[in-house]
Backbone bond lengths (Angstrom), bond angles and torsions (degrees), N, CA, C in turn:
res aa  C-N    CA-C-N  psi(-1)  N-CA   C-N-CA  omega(-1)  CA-C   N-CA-C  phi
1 X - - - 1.459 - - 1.529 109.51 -
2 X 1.490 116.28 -42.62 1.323 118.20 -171.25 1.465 107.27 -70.06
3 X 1.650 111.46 -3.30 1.737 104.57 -155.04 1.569 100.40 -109.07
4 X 1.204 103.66 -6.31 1.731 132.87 -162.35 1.808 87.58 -97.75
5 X 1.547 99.66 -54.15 1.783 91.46 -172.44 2.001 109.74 -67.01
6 X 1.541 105.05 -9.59 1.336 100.90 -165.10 1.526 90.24 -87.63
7 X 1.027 127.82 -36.98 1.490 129.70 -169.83 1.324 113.36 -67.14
8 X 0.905 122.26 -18.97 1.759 124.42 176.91 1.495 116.67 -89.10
9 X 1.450 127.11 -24.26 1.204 128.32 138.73 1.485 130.04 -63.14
10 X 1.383 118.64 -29.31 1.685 119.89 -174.09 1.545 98.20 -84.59
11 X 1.772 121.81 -14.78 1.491 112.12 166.88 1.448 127.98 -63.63
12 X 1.849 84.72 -51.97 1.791 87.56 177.50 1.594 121.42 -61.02
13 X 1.287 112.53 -32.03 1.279 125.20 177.22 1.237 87.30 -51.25
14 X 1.717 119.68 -93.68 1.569 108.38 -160.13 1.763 116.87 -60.75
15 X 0.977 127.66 36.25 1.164 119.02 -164.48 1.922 77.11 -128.14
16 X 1.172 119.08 -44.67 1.649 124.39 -171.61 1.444 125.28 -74.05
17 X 1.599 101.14 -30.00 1.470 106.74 -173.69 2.157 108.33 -81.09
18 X 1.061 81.60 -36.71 1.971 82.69 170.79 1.652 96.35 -59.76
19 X 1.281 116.27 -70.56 1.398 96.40 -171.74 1.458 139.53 -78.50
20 X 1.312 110.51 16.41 1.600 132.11 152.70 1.417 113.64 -73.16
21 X 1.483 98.99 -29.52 1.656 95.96 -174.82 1.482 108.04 -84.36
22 X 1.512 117.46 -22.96 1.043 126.06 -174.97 1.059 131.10 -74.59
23 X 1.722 105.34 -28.31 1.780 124.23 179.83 2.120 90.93 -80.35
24 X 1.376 88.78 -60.43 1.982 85.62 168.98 1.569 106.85 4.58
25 X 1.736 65.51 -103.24 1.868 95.79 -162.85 1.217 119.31 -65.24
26 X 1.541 142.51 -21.00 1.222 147.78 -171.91 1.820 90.87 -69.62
27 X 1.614 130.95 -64.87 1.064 103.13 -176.90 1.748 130.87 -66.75
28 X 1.367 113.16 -0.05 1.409 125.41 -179.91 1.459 115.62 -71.68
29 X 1.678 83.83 -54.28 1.939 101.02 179.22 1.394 101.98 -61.32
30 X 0.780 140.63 -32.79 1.741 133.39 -159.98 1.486 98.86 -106.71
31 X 1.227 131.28 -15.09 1.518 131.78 161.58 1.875 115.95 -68.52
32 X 1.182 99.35 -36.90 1.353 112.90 170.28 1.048 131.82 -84.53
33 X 1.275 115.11 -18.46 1.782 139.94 157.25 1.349 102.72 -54.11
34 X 1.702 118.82 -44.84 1.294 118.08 -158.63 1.334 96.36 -74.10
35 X 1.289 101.87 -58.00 1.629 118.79 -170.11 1.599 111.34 -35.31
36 X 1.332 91.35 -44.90 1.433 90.98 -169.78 1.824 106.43 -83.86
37 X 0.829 119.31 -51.75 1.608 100.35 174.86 1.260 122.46 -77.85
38 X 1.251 132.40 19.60 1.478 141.45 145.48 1.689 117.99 -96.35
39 X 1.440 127.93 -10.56 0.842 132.46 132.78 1.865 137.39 -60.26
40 X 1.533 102.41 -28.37 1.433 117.16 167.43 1.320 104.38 -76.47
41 X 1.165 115.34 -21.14 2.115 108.02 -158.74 1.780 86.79 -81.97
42 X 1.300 118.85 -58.15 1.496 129.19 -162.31 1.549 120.36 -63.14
43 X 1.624 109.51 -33.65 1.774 118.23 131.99 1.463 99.23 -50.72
44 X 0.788 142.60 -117.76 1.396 156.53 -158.44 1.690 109.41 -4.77
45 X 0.871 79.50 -53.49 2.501 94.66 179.62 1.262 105.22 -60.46
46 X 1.456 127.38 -38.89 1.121 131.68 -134.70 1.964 100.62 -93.05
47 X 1.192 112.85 123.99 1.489 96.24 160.66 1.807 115.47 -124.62
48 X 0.826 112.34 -174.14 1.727 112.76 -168.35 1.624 101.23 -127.96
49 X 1.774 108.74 155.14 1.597 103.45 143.25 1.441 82.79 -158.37
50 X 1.687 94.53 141.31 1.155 117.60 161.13 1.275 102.34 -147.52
51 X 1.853 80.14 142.49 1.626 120.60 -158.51 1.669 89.93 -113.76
52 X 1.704 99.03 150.83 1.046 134.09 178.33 1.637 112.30 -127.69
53 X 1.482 118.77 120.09 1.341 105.27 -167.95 1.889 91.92 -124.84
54 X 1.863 99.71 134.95 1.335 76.60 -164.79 1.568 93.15 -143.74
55 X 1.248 138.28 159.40 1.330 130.11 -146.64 2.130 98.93 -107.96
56 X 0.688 116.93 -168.93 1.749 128.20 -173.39 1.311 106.73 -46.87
57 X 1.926 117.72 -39.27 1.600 92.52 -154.10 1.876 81.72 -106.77
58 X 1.044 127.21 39.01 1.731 142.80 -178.54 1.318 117.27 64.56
59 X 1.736 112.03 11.96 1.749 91.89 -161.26 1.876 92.36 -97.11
60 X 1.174 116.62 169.82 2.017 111.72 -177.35 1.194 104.79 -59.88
61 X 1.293 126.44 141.73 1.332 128.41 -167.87 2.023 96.91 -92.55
62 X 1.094 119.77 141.46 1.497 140.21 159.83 1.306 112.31 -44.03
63 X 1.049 123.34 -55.81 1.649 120.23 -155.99 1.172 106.03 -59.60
64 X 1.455 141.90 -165.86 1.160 135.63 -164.17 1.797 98.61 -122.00
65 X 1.238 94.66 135.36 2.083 89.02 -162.46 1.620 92.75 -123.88
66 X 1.635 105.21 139.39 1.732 100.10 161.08 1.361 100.67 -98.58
67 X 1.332 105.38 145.91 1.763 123.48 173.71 1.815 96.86 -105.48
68 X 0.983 103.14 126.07 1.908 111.51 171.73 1.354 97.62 -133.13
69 X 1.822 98.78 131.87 1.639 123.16 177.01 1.330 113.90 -95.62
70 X 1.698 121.99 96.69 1.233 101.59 144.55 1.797 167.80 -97.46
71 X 0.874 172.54 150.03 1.139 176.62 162.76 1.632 123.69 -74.41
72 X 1.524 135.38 77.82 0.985 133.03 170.55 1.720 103.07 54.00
73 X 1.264 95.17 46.96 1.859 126.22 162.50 1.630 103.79 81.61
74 X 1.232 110.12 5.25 1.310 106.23 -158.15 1.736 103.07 -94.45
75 X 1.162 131.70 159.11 1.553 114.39 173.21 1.687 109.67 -95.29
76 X 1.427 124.22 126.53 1.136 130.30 162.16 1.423 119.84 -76.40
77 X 1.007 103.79 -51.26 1.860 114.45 -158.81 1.461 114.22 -157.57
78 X 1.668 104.73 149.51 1.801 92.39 -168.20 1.571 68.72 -151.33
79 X 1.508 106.92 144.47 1.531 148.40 -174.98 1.587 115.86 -122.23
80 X 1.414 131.40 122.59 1.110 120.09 146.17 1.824 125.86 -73.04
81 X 2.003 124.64 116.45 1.065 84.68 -174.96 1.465 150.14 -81.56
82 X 0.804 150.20 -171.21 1.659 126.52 170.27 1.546 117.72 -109.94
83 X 0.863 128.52 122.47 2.133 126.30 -162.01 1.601 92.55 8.60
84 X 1.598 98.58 64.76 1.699 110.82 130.24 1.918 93.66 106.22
85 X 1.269 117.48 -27.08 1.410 123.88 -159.51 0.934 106.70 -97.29
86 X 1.791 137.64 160.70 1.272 150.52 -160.90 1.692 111.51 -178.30
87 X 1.199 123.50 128.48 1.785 116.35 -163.87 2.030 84.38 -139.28
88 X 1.277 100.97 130.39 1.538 126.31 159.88 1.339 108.53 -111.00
89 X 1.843 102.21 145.55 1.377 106.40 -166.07 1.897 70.86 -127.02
90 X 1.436 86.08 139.06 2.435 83.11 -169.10 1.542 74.83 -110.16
91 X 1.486 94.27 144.99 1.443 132.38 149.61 1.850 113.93 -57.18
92 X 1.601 103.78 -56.20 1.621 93.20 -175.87 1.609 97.45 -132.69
93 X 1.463 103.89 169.07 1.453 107.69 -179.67 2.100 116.00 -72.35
94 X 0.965 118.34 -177.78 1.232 97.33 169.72 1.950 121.43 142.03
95 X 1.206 103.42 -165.36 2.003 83.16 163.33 1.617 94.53 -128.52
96 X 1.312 86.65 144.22 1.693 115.25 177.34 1.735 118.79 -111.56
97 X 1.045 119.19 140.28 1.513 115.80 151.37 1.216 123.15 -119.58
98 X 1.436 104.34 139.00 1.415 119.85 -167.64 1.794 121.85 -109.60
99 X 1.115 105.30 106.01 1.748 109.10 -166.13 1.374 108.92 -98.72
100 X 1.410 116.17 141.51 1.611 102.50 176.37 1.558 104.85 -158.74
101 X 1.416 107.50 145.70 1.543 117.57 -158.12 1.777 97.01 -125.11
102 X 1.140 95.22 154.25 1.415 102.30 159.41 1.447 111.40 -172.76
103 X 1.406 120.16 173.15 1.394 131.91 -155.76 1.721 97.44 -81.14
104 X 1.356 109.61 143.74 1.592 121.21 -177.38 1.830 96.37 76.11
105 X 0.906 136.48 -32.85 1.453 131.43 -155.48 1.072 112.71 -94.33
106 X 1.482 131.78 163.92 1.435 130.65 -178.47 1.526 81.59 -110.16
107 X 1.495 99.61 150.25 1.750 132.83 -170.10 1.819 103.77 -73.76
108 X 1.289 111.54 136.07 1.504 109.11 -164.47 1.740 92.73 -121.20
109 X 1.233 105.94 173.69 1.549 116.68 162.65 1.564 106.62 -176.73
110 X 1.698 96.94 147.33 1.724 116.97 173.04 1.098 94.06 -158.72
111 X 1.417 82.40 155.11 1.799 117.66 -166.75 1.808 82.38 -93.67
112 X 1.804 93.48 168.78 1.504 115.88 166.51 1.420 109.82 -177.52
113 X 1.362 107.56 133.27 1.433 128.54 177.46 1.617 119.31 -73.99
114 X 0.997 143.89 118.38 1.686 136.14 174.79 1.690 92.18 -121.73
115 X 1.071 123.76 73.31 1.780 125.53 147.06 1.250 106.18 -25.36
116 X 1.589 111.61 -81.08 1.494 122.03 -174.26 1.365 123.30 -94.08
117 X 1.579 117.85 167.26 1.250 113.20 172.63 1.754 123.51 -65.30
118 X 1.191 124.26 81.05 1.232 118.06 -156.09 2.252 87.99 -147.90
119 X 1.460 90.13 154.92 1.468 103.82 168.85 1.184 131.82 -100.22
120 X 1.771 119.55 93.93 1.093 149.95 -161.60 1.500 96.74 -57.50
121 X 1.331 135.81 163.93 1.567 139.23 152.18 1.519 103.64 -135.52
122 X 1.119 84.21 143.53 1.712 103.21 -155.01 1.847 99.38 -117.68
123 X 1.069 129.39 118.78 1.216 118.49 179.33 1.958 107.90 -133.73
124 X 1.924 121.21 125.69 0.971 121.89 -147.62 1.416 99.29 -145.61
125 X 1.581 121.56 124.64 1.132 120.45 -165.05 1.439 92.21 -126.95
126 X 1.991 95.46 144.99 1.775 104.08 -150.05 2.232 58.43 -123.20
127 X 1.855 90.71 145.76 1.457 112.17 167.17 1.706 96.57 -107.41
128 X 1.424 114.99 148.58 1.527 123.68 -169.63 1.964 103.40 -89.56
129 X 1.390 84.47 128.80 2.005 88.26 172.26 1.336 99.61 -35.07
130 X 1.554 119.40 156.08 1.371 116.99 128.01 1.440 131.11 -67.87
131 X 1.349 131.55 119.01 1.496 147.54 149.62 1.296 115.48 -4.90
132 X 1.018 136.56 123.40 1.930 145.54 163.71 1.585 102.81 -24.82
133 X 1.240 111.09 -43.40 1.246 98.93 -163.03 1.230 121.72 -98.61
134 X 1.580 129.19 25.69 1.225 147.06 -132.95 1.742 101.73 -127.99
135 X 0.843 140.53 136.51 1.821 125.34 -167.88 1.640 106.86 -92.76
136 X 1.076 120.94 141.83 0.907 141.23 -154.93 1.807 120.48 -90.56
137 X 1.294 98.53 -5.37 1.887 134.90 176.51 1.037 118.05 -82.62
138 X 1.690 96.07 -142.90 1.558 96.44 170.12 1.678 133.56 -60.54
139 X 0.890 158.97 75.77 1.465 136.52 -171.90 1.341 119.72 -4.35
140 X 1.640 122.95 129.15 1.465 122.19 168.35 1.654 98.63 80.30
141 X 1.265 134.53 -13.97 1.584 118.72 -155.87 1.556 94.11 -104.63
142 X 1.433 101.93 122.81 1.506 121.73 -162.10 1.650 100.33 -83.80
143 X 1.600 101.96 141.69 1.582 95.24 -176.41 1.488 112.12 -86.05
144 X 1.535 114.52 168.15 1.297 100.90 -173.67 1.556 105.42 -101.07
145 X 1.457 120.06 -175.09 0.989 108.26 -166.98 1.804 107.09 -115.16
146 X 1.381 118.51 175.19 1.431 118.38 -161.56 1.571 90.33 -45.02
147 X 1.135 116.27 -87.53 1.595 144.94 -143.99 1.683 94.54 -57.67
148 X 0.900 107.82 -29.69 2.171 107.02 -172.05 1.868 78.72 -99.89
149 X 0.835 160.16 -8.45 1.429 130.01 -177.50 1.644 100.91 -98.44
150 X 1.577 108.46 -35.85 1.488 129.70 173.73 2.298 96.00 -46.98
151 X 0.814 84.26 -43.11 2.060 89.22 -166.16 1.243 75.99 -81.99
152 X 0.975 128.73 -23.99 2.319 107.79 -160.52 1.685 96.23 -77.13
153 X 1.725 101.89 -45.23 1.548 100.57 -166.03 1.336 116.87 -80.13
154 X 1.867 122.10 -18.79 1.035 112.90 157.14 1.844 120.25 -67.92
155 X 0.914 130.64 -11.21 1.878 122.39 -164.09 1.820 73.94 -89.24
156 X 1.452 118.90 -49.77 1.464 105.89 -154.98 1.265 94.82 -50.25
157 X 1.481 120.50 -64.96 1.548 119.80 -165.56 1.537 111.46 -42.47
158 X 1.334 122.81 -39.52 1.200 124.94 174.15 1.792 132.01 -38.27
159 X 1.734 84.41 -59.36 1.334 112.05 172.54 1.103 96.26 -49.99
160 X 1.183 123.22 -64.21 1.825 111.24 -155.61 2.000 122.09 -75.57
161 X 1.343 87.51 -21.67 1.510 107.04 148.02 1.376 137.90 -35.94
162 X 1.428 101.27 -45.54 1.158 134.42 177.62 1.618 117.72 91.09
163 X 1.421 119.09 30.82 1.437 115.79 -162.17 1.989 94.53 -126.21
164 X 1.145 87.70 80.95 1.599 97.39 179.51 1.435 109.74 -69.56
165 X 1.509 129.07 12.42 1.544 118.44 167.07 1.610 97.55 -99.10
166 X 0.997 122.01 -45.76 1.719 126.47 171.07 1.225 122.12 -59.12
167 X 1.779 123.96 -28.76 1.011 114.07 142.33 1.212 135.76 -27.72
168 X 1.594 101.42 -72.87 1.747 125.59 -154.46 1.657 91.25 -68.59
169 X 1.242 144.56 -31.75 1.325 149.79 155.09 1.601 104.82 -33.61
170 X 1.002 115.04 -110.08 1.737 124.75 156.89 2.073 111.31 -2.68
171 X 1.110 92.17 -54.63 1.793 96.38 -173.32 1.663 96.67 -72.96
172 X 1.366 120.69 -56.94 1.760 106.64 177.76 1.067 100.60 -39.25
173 X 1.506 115.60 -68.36 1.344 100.07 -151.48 1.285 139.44 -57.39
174 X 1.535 112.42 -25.92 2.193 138.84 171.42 1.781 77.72 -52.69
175 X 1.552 123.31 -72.89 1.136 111.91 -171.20 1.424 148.25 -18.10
176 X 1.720 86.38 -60.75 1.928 107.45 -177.57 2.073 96.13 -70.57
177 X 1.313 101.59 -22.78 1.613 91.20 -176.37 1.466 110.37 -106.01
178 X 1.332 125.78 0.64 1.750 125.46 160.07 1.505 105.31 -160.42
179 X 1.873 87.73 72.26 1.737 85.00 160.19 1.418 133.74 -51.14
180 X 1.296 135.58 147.33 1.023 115.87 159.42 1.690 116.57 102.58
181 X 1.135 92.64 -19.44 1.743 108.22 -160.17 2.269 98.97 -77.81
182 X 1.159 108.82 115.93 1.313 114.63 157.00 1.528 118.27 -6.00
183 X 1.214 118.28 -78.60 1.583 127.77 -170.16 1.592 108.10 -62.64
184 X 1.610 112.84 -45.00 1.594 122.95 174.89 1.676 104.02 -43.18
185 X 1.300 117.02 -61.31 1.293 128.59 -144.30 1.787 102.73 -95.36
186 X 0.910 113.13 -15.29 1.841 137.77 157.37 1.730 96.75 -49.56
187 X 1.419 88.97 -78.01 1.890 92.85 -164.08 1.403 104.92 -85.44
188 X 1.282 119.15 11.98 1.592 102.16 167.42 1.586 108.90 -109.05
189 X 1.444 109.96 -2.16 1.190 112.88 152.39 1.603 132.32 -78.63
190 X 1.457 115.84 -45.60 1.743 129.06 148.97 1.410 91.40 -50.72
191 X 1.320 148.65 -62.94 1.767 104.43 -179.51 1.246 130.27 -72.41
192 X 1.501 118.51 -22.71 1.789 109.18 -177.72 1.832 105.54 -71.32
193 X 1.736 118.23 -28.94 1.699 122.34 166.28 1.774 99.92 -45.85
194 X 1.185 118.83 -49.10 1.522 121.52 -162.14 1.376 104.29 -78.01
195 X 1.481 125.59 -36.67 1.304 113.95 162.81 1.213 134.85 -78.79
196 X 1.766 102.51 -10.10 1.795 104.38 168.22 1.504 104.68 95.85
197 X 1.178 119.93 22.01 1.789 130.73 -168.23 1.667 72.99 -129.37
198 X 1.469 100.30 87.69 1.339 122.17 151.15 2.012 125.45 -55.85
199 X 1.514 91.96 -56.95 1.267 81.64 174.18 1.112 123.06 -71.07
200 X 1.251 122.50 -47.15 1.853 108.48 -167.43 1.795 106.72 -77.49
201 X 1.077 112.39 7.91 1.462 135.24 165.24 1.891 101.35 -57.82
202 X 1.423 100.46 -68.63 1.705 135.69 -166.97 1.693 89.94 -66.47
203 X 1.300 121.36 -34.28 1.710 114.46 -163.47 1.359 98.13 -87.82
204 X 1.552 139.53 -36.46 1.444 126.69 -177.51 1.753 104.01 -104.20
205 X 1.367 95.13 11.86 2.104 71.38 169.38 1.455 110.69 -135.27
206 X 1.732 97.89 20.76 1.504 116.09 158.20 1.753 108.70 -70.77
């Protein structure tokens, strides 16, 4: 009898402890279910761009660069970069343009597409201002100086004068004071044509 009264407690017991475990973990497991695919969704939303800003010979340029995000002209997001780098975390998927300035540099921009949630790399090469002191013309074409441009504009006037010995006076002389110089070696070729000294004509306007 006593073993009969013990058995009717050791049922409920085992009959209670499975489903203690069951109320347990059933709300745990399904808390972590959540967790975890609301952790997948927020990966999932998320897309990236990171920009690389990098100067002529490709390596990131030093100076200090702003990166500005746009969106169908609109501004999203603006970055200072750090030795050359800049990372956007986008709100929506879509195409962006990305503009970025910095000191000494001329201002760059490229477009980029992010369809999906994925991390774009963006790579943007800034060309360097020219310097104050840099000429503003031809490239490389050296200026002349007072006193040799002074002899250049007298032989021209000459030339057109028509006195090709007063020229060729005037033209040495731009010479002996900017050999070499483009414009010198131009009109001392239009005077050796006018004097009919073909060849040394052919030797400075080679």
């Amino acid at each position: 009898m006593r073993f009969a009264k013990q058995r009717g407690p050791q049922r409920i017991v085992r009959f209670l402890v499975p489903l203690a475990v069951c109320l347990i973990l059933l709300p745990l497991r399904t808390r972590c279910q959540d967790s975890g695919a609301e952790g997948t969704l927020l990966r999932g939303d998320k897309a990236e761009i990171s920009v690389t800003v990098r100067d002529n010979s490709g390596e990131p340029i030093s100076a200090p660069a702003t990166v500005k995000l746009f969106k169908e002209g609109m501004p999203t997001d603006q970055k200072e970069a750090a030795r050359g780098r800049a990372f956007f975390i986008l709100r929506s998927l879509g195409d962006y343009t990305v503009i970025v300035s910095a000191t000494g540099y001329k201002s760059a921009q490229k477009d980029v597409s992010v369809p999906v949630a994925v991390k774009a790399e963006l790579d943007i090469y800034l060309q360097r201002e020219p310097s104050s002191n840099e000429s503003a013309g031809v490239p490389g074409k050296p200026l002349l100086a007072p006193k040799a441009k002074e002899a250049l504009d007298k032989g021209l006037q000459a030339l057109s004068d028509n006195k090709p010995k007063e020229a060729e006076k005037f033209v040495d002389e731009a010479a002996k004071l900017a050999p070499g110089h483009p414009d010198v070696l131009f009109v001392q070729g239009v005077l050796y044509l006018s004097l009919r000294n073909w060849r040394q004509a052919q030797g400075v306007l080679e």
